[in-house]
Backbone bond lengths (Angstrom), bond angles and torsions (degrees), N, CA, C in turn:
res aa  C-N    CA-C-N  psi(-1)  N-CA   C-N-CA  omega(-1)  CA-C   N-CA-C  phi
1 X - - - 1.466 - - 1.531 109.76 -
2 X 1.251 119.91 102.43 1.741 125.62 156.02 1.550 117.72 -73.11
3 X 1.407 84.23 116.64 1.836 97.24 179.11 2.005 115.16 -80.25
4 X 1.221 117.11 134.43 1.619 101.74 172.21 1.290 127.04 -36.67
5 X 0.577 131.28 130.21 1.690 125.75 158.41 1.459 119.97 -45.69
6 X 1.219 130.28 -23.81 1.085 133.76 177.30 1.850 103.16 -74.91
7 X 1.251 121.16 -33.53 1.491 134.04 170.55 1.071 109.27 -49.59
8 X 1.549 111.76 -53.49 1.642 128.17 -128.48 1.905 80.51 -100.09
9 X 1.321 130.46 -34.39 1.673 128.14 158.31 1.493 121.40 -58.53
10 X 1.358 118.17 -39.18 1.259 122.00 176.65 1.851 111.11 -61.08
11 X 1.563 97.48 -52.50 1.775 105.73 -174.54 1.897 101.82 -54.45
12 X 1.112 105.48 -35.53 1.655 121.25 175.69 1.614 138.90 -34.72
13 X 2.170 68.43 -62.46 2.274 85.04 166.96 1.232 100.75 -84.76
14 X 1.074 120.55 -19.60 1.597 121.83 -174.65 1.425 123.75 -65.08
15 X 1.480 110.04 -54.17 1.231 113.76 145.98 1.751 138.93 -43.64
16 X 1.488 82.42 -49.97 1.754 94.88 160.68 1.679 126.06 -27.32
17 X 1.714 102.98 -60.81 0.899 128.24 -177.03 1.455 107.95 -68.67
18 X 0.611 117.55 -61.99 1.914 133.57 -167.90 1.304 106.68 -67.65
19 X 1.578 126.51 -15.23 1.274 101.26 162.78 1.267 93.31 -110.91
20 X 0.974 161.56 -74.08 1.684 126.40 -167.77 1.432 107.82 -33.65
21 X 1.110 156.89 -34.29 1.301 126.53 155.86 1.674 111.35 -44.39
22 X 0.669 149.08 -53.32 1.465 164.82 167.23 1.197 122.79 -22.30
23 X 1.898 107.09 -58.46 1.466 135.31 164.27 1.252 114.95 -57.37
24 X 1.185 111.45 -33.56 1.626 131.50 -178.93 1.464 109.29 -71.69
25 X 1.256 120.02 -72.33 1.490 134.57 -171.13 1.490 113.91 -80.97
26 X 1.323 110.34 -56.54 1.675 112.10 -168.43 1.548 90.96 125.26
27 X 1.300 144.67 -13.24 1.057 148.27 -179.08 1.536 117.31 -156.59
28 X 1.508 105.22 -167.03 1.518 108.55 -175.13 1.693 129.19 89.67
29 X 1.222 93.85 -0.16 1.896 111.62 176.57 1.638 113.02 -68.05
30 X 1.343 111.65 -68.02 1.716 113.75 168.24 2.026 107.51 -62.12
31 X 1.235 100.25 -53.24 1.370 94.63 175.70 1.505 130.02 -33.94
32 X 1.410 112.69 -44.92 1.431 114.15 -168.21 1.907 95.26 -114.92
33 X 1.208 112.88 -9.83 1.437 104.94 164.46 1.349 113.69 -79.40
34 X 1.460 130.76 -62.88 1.176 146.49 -134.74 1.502 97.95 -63.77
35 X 1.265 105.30 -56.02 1.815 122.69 178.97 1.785 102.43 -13.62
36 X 1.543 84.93 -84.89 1.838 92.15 174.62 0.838 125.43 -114.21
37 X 1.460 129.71 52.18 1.551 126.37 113.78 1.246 131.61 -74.17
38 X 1.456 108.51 -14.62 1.518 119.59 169.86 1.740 117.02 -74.26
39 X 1.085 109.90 -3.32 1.282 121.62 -179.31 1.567 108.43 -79.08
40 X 1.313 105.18 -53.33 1.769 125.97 174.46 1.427 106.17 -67.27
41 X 1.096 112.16 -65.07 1.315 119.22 -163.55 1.691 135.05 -121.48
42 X 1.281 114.50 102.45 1.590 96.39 178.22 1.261 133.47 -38.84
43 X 1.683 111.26 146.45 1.289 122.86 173.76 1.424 121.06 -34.22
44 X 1.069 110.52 -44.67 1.664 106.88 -152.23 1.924 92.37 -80.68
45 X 1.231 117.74 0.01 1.305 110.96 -179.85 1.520 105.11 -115.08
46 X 1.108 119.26 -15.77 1.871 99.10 -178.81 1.154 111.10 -111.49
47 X 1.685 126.17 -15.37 1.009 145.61 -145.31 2.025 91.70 -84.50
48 X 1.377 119.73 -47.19 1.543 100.71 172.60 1.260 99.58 -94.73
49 X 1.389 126.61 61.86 1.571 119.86 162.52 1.782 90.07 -126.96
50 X 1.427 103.09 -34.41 1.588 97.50 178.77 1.831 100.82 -90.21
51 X 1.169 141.62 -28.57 1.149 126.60 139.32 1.470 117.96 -15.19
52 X 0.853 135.62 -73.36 1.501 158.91 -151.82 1.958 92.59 -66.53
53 X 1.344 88.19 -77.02 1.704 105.39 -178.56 1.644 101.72 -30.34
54 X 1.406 111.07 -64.14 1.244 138.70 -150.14 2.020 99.16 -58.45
55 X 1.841 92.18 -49.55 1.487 79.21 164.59 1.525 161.83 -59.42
56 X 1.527 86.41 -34.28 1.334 119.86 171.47 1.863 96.17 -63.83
57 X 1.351 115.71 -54.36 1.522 100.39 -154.78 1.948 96.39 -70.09
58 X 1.275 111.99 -52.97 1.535 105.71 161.33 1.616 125.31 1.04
59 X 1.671 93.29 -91.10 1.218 103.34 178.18 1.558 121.26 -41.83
60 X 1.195 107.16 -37.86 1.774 119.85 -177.27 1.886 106.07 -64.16
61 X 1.285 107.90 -47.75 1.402 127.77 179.17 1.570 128.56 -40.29
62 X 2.043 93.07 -57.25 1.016 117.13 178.69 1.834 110.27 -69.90
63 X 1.530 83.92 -42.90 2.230 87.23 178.79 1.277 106.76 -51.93
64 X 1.942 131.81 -32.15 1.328 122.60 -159.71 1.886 93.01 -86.12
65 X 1.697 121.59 -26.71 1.216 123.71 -161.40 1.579 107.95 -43.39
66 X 1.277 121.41 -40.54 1.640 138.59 -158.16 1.695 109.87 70.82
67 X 1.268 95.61 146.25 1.152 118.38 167.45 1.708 134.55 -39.13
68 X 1.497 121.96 -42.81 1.470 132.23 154.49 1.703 95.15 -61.62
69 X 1.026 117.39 -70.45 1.791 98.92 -153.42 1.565 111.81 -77.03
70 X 1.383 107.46 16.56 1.910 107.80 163.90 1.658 94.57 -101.56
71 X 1.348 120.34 -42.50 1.699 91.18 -166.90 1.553 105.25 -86.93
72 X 1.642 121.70 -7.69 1.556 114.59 167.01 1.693 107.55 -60.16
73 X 1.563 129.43 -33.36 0.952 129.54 -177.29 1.860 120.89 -105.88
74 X 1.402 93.46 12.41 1.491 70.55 -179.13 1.939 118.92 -110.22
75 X 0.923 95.28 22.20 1.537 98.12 153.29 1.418 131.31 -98.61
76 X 1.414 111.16 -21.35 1.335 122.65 155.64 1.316 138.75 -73.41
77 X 1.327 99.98 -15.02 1.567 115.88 143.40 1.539 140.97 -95.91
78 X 1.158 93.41 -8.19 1.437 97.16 -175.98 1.519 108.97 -74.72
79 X 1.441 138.25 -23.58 1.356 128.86 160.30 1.295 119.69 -61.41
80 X 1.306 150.41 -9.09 1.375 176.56 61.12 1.617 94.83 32.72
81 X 1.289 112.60 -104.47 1.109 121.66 168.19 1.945 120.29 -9.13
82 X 1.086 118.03 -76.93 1.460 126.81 174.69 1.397 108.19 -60.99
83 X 1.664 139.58 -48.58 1.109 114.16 163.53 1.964 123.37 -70.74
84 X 0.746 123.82 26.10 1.739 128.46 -178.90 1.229 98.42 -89.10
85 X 1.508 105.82 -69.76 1.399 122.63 -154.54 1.792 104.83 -41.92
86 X 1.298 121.04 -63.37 1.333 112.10 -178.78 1.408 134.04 -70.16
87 X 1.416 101.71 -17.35 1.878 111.88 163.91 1.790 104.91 -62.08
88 X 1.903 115.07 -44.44 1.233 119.64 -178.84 1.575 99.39 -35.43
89 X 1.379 113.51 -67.48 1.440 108.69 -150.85 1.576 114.12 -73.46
90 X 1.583 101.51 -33.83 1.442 88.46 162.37 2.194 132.44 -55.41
91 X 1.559 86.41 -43.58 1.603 88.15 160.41 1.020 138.31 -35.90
92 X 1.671 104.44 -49.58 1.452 118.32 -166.70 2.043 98.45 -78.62
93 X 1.456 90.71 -29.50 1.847 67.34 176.09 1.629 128.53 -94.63
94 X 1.542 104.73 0.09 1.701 116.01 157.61 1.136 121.37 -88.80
95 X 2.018 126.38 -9.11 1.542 100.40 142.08 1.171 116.96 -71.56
96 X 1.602 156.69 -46.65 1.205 157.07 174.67 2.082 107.51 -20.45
97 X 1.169 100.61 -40.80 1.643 119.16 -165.10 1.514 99.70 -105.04
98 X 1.222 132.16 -53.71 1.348 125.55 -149.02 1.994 93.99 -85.10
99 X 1.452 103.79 139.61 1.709 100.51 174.36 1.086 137.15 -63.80
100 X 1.661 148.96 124.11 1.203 129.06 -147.09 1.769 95.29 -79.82
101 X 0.948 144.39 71.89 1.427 136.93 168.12 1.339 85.60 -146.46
102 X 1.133 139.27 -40.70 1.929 139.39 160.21 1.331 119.27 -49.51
103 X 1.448 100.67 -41.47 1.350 98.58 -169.23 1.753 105.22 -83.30
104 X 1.312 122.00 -18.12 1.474 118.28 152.36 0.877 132.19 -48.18
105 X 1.505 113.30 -44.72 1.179 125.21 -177.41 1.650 136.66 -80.39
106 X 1.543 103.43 -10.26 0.924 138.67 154.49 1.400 120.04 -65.40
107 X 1.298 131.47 -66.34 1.247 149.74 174.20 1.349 97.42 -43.43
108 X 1.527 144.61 -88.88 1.025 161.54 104.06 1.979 108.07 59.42
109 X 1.594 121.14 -51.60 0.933 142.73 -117.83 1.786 85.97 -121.52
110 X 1.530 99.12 -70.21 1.049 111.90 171.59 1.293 156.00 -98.37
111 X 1.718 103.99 17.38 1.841 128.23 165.26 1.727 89.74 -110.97
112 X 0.762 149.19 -66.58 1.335 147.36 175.59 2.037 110.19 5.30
113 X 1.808 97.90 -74.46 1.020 88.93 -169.35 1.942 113.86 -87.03
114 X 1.723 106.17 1.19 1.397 114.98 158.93 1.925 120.78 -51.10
115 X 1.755 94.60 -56.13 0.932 98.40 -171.75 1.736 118.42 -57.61
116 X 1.212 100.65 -45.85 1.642 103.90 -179.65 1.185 106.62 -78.64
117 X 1.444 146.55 3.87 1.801 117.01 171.47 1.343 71.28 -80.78
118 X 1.780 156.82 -85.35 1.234 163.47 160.91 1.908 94.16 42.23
119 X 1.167 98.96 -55.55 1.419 111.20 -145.47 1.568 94.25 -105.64
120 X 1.398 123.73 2.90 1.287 126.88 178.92 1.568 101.34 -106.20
121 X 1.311 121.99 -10.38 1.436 128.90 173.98 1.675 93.08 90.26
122 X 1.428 150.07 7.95 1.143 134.40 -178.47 1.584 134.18 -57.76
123 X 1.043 87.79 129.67 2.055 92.90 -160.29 1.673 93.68 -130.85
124 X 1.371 117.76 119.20 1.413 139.47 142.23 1.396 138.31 -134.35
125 X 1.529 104.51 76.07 1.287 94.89 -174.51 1.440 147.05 -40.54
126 X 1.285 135.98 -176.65 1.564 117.85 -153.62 1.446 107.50 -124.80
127 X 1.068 165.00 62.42 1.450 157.30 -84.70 1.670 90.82 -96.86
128 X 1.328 120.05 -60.43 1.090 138.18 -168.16 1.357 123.17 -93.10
129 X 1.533 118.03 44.62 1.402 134.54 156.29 1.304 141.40 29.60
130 X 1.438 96.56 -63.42 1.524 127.95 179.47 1.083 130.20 -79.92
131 X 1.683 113.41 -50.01 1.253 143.41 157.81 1.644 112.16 -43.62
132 X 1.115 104.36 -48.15 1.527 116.55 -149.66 1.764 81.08 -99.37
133 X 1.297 141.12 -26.71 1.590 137.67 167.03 1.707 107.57 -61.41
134 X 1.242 104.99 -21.77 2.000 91.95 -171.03 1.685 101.87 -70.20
135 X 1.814 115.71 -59.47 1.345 105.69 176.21 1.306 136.09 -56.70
136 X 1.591 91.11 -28.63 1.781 87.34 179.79 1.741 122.13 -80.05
137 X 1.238 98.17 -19.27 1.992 126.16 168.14 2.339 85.17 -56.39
138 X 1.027 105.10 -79.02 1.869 111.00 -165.95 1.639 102.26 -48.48
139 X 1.243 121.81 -34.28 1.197 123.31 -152.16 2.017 85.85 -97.11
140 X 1.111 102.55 -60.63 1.826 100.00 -175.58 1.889 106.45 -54.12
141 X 1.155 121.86 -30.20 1.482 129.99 173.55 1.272 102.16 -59.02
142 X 1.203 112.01 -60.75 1.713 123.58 -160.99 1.508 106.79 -51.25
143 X 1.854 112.30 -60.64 1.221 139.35 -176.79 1.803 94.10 -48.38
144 X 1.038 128.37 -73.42 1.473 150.19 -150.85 1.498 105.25 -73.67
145 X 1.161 131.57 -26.42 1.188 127.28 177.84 1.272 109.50 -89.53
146 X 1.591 124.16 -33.22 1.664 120.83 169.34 1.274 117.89 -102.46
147 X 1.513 119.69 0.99 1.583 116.56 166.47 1.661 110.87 -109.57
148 X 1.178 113.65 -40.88 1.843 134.43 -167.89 1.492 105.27 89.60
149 X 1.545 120.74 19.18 1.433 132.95 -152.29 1.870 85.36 -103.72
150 X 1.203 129.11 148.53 1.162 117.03 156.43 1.742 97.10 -174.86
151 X 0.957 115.38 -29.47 1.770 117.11 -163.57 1.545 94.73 -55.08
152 X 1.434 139.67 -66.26 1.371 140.41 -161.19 1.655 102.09 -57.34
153 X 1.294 146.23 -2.78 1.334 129.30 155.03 1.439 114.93 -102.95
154 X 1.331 105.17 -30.43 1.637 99.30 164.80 1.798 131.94 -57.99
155 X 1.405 87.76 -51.39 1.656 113.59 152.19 1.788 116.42 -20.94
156 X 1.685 105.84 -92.70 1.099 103.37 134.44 1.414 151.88 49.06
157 X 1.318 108.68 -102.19 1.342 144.11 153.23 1.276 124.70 -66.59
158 X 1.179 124.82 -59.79 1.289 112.49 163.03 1.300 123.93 -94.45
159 X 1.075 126.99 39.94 2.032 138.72 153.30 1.465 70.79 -105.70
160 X 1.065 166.50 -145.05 1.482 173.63 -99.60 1.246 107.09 -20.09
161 X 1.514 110.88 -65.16 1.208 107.24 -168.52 1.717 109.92 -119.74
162 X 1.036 111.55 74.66 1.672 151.41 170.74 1.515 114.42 23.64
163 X 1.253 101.89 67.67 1.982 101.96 -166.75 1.783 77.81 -93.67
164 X 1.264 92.34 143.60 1.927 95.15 147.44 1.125 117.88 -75.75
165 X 1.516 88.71 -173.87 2.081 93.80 -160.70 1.555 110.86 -59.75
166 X 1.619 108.82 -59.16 1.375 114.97 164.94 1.334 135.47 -40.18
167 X 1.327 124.97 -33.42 1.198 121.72 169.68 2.057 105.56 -89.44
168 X 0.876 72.91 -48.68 1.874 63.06 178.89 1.647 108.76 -66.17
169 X 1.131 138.18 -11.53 1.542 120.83 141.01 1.136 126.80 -85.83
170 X 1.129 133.73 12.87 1.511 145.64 153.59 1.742 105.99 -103.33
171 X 1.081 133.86 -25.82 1.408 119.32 150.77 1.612 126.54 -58.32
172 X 1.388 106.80 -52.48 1.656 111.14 175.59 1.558 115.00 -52.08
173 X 1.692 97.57 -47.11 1.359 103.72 -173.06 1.714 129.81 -43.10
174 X 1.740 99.97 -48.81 1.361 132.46 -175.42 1.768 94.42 -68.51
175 X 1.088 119.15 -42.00 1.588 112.58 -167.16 1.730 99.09 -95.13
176 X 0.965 147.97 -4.94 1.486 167.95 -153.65 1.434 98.74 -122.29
177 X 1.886 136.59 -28.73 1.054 99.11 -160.70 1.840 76.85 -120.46
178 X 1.219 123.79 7.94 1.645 139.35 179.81 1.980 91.94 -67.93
179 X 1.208 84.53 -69.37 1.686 100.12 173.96 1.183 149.97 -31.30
180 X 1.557 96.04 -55.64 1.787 113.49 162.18 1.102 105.80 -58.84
181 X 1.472 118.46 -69.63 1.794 120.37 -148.44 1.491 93.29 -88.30
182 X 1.648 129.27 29.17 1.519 126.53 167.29 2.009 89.14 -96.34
183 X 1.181 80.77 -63.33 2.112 92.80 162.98 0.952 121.05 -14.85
184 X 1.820 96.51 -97.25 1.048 97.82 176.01 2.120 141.87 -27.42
185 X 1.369 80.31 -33.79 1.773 82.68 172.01 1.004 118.22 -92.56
186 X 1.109 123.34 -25.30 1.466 126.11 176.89 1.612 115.14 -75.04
187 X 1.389 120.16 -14.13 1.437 133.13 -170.09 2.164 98.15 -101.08
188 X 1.745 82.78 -33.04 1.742 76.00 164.54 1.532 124.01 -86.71
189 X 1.019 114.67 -38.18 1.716 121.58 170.37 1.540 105.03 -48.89
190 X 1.440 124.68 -26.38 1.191 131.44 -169.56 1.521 133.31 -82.38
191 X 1.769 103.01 -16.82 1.097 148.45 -162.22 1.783 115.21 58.06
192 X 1.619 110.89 38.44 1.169 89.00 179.57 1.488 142.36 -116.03
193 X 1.777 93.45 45.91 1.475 112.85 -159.58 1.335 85.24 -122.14
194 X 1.886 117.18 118.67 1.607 117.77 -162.63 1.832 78.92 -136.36
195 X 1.287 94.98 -174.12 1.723 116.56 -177.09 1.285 119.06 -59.86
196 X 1.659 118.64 -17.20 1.309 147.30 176.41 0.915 123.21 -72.31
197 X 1.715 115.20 -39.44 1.398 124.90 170.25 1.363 105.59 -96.80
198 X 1.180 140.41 27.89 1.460 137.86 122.42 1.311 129.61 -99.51
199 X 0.933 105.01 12.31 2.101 122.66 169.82 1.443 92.20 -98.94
200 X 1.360 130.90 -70.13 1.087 122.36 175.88 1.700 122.77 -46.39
201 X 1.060 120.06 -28.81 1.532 114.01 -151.43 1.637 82.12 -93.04
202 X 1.430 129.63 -37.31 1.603 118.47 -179.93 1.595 120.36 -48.60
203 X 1.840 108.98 -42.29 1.081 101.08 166.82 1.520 118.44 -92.95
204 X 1.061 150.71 7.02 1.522 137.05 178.53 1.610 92.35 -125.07
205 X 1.304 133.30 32.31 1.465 96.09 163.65 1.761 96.55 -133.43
206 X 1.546 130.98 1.98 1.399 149.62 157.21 2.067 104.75 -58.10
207 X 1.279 109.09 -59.53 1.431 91.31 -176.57 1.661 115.71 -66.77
208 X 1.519 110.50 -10.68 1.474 87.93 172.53 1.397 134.71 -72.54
209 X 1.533 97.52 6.42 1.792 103.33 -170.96 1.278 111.10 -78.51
210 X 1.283 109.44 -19.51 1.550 133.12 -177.74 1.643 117.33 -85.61
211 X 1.878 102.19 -44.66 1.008 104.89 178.11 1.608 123.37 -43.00
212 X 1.511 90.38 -61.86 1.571 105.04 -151.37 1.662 116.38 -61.17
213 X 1.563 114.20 -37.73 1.413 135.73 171.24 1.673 77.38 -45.73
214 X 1.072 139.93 -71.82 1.755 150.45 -117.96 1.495 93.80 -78.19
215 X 1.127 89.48 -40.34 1.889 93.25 -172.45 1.613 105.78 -69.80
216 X 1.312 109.42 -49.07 1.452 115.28 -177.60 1.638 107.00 -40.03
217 X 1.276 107.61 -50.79 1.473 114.06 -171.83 1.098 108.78 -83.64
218 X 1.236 145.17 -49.02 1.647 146.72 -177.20 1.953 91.97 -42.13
219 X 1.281 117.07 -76.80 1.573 118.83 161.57 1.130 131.38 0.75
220 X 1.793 104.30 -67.35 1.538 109.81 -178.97 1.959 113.64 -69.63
221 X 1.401 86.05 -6.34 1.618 94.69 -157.91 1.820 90.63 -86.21
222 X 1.472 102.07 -61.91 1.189 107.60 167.28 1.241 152.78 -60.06
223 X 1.131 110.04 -38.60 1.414 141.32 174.16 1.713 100.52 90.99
224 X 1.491 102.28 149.86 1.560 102.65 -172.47 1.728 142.35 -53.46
225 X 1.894 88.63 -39.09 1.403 93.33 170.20 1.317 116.23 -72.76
226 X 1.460 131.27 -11.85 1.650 108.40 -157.10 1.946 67.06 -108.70
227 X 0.925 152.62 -80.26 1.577 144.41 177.76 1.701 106.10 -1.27
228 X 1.597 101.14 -50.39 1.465 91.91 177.64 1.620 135.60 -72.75
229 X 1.038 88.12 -35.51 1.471 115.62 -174.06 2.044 107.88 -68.59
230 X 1.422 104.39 -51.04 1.492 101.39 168.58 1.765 123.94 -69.22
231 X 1.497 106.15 -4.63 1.433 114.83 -175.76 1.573 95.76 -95.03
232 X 1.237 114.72 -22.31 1.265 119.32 171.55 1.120 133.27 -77.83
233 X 1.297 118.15 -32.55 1.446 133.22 145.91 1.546 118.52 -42.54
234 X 1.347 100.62 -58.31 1.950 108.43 -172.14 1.537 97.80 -60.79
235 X 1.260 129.76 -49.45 1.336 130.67 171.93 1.537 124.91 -62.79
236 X 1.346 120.56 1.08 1.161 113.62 176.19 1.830 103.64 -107.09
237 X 1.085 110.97 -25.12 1.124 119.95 170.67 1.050 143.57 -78.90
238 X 1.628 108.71 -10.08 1.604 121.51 177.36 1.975 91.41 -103.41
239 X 1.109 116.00 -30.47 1.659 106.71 169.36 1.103 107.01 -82.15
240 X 1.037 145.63 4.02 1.609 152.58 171.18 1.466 88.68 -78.01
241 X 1.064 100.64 -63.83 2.072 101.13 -172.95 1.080 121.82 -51.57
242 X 1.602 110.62 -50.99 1.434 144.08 168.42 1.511 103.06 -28.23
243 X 1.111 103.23 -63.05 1.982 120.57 -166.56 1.679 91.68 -79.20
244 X 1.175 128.23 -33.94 1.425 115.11 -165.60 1.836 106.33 -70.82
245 X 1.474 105.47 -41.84 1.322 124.50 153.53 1.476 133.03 -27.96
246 X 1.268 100.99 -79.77 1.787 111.15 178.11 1.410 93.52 -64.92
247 X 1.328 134.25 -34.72 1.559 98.18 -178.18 1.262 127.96 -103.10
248 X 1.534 107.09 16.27 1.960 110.77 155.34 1.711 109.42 -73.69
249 X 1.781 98.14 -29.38 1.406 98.07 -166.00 1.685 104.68 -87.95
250 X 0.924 116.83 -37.00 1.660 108.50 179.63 1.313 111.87 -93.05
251 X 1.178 141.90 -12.91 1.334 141.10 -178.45 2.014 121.78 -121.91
252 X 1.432 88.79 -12.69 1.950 101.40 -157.12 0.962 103.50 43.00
253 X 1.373 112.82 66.58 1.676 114.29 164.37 1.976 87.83 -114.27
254 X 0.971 107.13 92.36 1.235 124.93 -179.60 1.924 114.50 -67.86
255 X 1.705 79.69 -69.90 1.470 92.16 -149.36 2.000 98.74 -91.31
256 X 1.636 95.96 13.22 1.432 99.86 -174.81 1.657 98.20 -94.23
257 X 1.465 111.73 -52.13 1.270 134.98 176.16 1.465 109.56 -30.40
258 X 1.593 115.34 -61.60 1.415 112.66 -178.07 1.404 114.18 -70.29
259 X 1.691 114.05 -34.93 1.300 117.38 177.70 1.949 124.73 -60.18
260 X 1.540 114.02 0.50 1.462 127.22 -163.25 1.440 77.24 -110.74
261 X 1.521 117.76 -60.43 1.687 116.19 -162.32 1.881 99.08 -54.19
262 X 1.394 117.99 -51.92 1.525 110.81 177.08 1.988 104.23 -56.52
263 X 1.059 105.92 13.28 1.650 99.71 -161.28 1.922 86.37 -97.57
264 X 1.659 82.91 -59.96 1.857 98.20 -159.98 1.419 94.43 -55.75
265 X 1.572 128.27 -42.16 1.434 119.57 -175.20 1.385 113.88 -44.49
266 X 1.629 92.14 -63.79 1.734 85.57 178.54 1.462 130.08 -56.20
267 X 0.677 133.98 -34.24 1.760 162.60 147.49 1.654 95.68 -17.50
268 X 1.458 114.54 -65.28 1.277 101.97 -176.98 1.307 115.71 -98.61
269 X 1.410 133.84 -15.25 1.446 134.72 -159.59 1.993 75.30 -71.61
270 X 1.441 118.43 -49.53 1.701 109.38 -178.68 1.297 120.07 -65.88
271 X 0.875 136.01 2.95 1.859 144.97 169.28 1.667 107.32 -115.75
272 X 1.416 119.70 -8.55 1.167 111.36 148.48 1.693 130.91 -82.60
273 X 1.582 91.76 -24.13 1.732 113.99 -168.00 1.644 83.62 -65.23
274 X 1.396 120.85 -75.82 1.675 145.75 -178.89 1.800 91.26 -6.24
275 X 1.893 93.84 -62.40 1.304 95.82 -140.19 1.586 114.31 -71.85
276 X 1.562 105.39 -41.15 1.673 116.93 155.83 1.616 105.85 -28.47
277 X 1.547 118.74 -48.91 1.469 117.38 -120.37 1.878 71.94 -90.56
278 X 1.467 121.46 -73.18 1.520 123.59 172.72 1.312 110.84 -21.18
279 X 1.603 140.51 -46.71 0.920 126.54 -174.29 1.663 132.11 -74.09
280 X 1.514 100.77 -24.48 1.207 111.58 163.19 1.133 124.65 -82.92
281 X 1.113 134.11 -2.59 1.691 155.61 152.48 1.480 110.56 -56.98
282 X 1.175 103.23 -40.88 1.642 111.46 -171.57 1.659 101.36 -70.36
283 X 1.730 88.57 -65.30 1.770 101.16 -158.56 1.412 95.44 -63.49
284 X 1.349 141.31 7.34 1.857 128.65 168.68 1.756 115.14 -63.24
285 X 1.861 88.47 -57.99 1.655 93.13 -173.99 1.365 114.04 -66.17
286 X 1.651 115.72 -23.54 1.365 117.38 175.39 1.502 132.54 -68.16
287 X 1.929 96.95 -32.52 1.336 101.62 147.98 1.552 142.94 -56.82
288 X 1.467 103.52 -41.18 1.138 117.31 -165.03 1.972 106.65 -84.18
289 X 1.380 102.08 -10.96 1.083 105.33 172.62 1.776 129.55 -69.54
290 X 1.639 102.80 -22.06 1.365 118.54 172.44 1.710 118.51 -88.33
291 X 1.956 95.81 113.87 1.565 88.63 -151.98 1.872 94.63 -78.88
292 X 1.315 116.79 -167.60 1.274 131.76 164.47 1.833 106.93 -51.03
293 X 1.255 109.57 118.11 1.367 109.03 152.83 1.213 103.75 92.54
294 X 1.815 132.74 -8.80 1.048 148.15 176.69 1.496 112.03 -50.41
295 X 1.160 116.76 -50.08 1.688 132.14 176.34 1.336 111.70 -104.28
């Protein structure tokens, strides 16, 4: 199968984009790609090309994590970790079976309302760690092996239960790079790495060299939360579309579809207003705290 070229540019900036989100956060690559590339192209064809991508940036991720903040975190992942692996393979053989107009809709269905508690600031930590790592390990496998989507529940979870920045990108990383190369084999045992997914992978896996440096710096420029928070926005809004989409096409729920996407906008354009609005609340007393002549 030869894809247009006009496709094969779109998957490109797209990538572009999605990994400086990536570089930036520690995640957000399938998240803010997957949305619309699924529009162009079925799952079962891009899905081990961003596999692929996904590994490479991993491995890179985890090398920047350092050494202290992988073994501070890696017992707290490792229940995560051990339950994934066998949801992976089941995943990988219900995309093979499940129809790619489901599997949109799926995707679509269930980062949607991830992304916005994200963006609602929701924090409940988890008392019981471990326990509470086995389902979310089956459930992030499951998700990730038929979408490549997984960072927004991991995410999640650990903003919940209060890792700093450094260790919580050395947590994702370690369980993010468990994931891919579980995929990845399971997508090859599967036979579903063809001549296509090396046409594709020439153009979408070159802009990430650019990306990821990009993110680093956009960050320092920005600072992380408001970087995060507007990536969160762009991602709620292209699965807003996403969902408005799959359900004219699988249901002719047409005029409902667009009417949810005008829903989610508003939804977040007001948890963006909040979030601006809190922050300038903060930085007043902090200003006002520096007297004359102090600096």
């Amino acid at each position: 199968m030869i894809l247009d070229f006009t496709v094969l540019i779109l998957l490109a900036l797209l990538s572009l984009a999605a990994s400086t989100v990536n570089g930036g956060l520690g995640y957000g690559y399938s998240s803010i790609s997957a949305p619309l590339a699924l529009l162009v192209v079925v799952n079962r064809i891009i899905n081990p090309v961003y596999v692929l991508v996904e590994g490479i940036m991993n491995t890179v991720m985890l090398g920047f994590s350092g050494k202290d903040n992988i073994e501070s975190t890696f017992k707290r992942v490792l229940p995560i970790i051990l339950a994934l692996i066998p949801a992976i393979i089941l995943g990988s053989i219900g995309l093979v079976v499940i129809a790619p107009a489901w599997v949109r809709f799926l995707v679509y269905v269930t980062i949607l309302p991830l992304i916005l508690m994200q963006a609602s600031g929701f924090r409940r930590p988890v008392k019981s760690e471990a326990k509470a790592g086995v389902p979310l390990g089956v459930g992030v496998g499951l998700l990730y092996s038929i979408t490549t989507i997984s960072g927004p529940p991991i995410a999640l979870f650990f903003n919940n239960q209060g890792l700093v920045k450094s260790e919580f990108k050395a947590a994702l990383a370690q369980i993010r790079i468990v994931e891919s190369y579980t995929t990845i084999l399971a997508y090859y045992l599967l036979g579903l790495f063809t001549a296509t997914t090396l046409q594709l992978f020439t153009f979408v896996a070159p802009p990430v060299i650019v990306g990821i440096p990009l993110g680093f710096f956009v960050v320092k420029r920005l600072g992380a939360e408001v970087f995060r928070r507007v990536c969160m926005s762009f991602d709620a809004w292209i699965i807003g579309y996403g969902l408005a989409v799959v359900l004219g096409s699988l249901f002719g729920l047409i005029e409902f579809g667009y009417a949810l996407w005008a829903f989610v906008i508003g939804i977040d354009v007001l948890l963006l207003y909040r979030f601006f609005k809190d922050r300038r609340v903060k930085e007043v007393p902090a200003q006002n705290s520096i007297l004359p002549g102090s600096v």
